[in-house]
N, C-alpha and C positions, 0 to 999 in steps of 0.2 A: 430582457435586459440588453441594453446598448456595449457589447463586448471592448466592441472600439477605444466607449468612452470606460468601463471601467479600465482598462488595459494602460490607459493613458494615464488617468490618477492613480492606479498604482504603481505605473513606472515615475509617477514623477515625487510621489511622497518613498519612494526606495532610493533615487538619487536623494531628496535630501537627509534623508537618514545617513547613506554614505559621508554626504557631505561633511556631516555635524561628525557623525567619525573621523572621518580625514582632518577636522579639525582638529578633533581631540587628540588622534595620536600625534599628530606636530604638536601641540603646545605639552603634552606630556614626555616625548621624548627632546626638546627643544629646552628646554626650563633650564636656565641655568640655576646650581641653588642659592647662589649668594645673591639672584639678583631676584630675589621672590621678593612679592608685594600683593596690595590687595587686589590689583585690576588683572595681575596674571590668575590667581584662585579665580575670580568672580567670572573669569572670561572659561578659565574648564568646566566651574560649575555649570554657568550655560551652556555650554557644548552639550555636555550629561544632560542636561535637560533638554534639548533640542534631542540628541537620538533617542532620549527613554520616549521621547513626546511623540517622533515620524514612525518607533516602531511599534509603541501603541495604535498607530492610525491603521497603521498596516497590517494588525493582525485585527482588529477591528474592524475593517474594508474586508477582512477574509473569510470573518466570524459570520457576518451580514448579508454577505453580495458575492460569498467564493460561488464563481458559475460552477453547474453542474454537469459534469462528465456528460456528454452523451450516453445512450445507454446501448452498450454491444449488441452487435449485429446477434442474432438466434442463428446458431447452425441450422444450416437447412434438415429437416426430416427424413427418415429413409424415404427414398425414392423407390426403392421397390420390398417387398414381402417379406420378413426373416426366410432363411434359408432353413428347413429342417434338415439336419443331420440323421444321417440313416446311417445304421453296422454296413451295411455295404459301401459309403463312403468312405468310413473311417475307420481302419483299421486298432485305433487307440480304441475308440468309441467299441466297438466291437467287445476288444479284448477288457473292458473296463464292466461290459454288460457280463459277459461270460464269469468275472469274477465274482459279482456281484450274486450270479445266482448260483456259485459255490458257495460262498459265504452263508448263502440264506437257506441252505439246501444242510449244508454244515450245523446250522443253527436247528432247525427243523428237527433234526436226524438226534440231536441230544436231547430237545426238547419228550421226544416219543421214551427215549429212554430215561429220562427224569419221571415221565406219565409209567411206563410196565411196572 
């Protein structure tokens, strides 16, 4: 799809959506009331109808033809090997092992006396 030229038709049907608003909010704040008739109504009912009409286009131009995100970049892959973690690195690592085989040693030890 031609970006350019969408870009262009929907800059140009959102000015006149503005437009028909700017209209309308002047002839609605503007309106004397004693001097109402039927050409001041007929000319806001157009208005209303002009921006219901440019901002249907425009969500319709979005609904149809909204371009598509490029799709992000992939982070690159590890570039080298996971690192294993050894007790001698890590001293958490370590003390987390050593807990582990109390607990299990713990467990063991009740188990034998559940079994006598």
């Amino acid at each position: 799809m031609n970006m350019k030229l969408y870009n262009a038709a929907h800059s140009r049907i959102h000015s006149m959506a503005m437009e028909a608003l700017a209209r309308l909010e002047a002839k609605l704040n503007s309106v004397d009331p004693t001097a109402l008739n039927k050409d001041i109504v007929d000319g806001i009912v157009q208005d209303a109808a002009d921006l219901a009409q440019f901002e249907g286009a425009l969500l319709t131009m979005q609904q149809y033809f909204r371009p598509t995100p490029a799709a992000p970049a992939q982070p690159p892959g590890p570039s080298e090997e996971p690192i294993i973690v050894t007790p001698e690195m890590s001293p958490t690592y370590k003390k987390s092992i050593e807990d582990k085989k109390i607990k299990s040693g713990a467990i063991s030890k009740r188990k034998k006396k559940k079994d006598e």
